[in-house]
N, C-alpha and C positions, 0 to 999 in steps of 0.2 A: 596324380600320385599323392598319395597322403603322405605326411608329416608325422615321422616319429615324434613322441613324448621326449621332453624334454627336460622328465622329472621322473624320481620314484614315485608308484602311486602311494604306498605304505608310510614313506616318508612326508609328505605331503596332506595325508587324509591322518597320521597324528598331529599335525601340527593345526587341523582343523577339529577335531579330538579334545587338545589341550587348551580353544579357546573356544568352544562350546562350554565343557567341562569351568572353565574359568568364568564365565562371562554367563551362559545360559542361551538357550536357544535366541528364544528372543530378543534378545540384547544384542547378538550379534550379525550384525546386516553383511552381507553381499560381499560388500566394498571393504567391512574390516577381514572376511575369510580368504579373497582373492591379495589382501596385503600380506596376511597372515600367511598363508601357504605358497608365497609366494610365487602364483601360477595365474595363466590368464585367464580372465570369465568364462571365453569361450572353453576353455581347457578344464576348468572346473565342470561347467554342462557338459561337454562332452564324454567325459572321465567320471564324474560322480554324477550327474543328472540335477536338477532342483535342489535346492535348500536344505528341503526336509528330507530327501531322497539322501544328500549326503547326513546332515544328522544320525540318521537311522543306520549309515554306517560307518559314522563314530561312532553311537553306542556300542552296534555288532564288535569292532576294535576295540573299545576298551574293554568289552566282557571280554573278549578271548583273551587278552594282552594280563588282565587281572586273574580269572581263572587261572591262567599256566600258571602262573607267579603261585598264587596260592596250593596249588596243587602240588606243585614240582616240591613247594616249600616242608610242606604235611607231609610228604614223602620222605625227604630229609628227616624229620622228625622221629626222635627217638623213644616219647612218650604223647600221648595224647594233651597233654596238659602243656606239654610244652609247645603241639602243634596250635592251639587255643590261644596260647601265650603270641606265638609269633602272628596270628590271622588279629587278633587285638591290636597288637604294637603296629602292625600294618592297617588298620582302620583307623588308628590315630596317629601317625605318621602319614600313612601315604608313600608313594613313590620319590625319591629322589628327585627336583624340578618339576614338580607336576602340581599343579594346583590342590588347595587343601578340598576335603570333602571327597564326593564319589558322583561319577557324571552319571551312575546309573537313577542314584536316589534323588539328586538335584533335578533329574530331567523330568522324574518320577513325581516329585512335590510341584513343579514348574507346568507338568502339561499331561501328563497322567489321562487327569479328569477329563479331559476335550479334546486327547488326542488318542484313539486305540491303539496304533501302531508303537506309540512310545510305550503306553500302556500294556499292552503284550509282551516289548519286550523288558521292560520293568519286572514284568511280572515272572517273564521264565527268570530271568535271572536273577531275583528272590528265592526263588524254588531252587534253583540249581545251586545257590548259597547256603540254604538251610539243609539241601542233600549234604553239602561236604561236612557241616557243622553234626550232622548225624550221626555218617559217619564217621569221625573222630570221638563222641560221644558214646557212641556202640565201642568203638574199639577200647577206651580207657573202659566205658565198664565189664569187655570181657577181660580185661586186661585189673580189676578191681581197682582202678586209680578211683573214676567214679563212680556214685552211686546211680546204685538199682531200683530206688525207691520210685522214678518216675523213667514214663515213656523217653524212649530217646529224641523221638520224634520230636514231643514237645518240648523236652529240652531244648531243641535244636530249635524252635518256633521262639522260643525264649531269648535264645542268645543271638540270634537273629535280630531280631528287636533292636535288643541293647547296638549290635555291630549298626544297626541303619542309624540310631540314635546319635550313637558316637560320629560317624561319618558328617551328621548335620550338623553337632556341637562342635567337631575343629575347623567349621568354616566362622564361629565368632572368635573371643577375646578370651574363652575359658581356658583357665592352664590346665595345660598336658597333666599335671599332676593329677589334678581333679578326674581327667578321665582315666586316667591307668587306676585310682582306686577304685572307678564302677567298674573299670575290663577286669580286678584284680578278683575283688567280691563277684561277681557272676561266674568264674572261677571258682571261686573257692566253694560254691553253694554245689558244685557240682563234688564235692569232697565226700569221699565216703563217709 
């Protein structure tokens, strides 16, 4: 007879999430994820599978977990500028308790290059970033907040950029300041 789980999976695979995301794959061994998430090895192979197997679904977690957030948020939003304003203050902020920077771009600079699977999913979720930033850009320029003088698209490939940028700059010693005036300026250029 098997043995029920003795944990939430969701609960348990952020908390493997939150020291990837801190720490970096490879910096975190076995023995710190099974302390960490407090669950037994065998429970960890059984329930998430291998190492990388679970990595790959922290990243899948934090993209969905980050997505809603942002989406729900752009929603709420009552101008495009402001939706821009709030996905900035959230690229340099970050979550509440949660480690600075972004586990997608950390894993992305970290193993990208030699690993496809992280690579792939680095890569959708770029894509899927610079979708949202589109469209909030399409919408302020039908809306004339911004300008029409360039693709939205690239626009969107642009401020992209700047948001991966930002993400890598609040894991040093730069002040906040500093980066709200590049979130403020890449804004503004978007000014009719």
């Amino acid at each position: 007879m098997a043995r029920s789980k003795e944990f939430e999976e969701n609960v348990v695979l952020d908390k493997a999430m939150k020291l990837f995301w801190a720490q970096g794959y490879e910096k975190t061994s076995l023995t710190d994820l099974v302390e960490h998430m407090g669950i037994h090895r065998r429970s960890l192979y059984d329930t998430f599978g291998d190492k990388h197997t679970l990595f790959l679904k922290a990243m899948d977690r934090f993209h969905d977990k980050v997505s809603s957030e942002l989406t729900a948020e752009v929603k709420r939003s009552k101008t495009a500028a402001e939706a821009l304003q709030f996905i900035f203050s959230f690229m340099i902020y970050g979550e509440e308790n949660s480690p600075s920077g972004c586990l997608m771009v950390n894993s992305a600079v970290e193993l990208a290059m030699r690993d496809a699977d992280v690579d792939s999913k680095s890569t959708e979720s770029f894509t899927l970033s610079e979708q949202l930033l589109k469209d909030i850009i399409l919408w302020g320029q039908e809306e004339g907040e911004f300008t029409s003088d360039y693709d939205a698209g690239e626009l969107a490939e642009h401020l992209h950029t700047v948001c991966v940028g930002l993400r890598v700059m609040t894991r040093t010693s730069i002040p906040k300041e500093k980066l709200h005036r590049i979130a403020n300026l890449s804004i503004k250029l978007l000014d009719k």
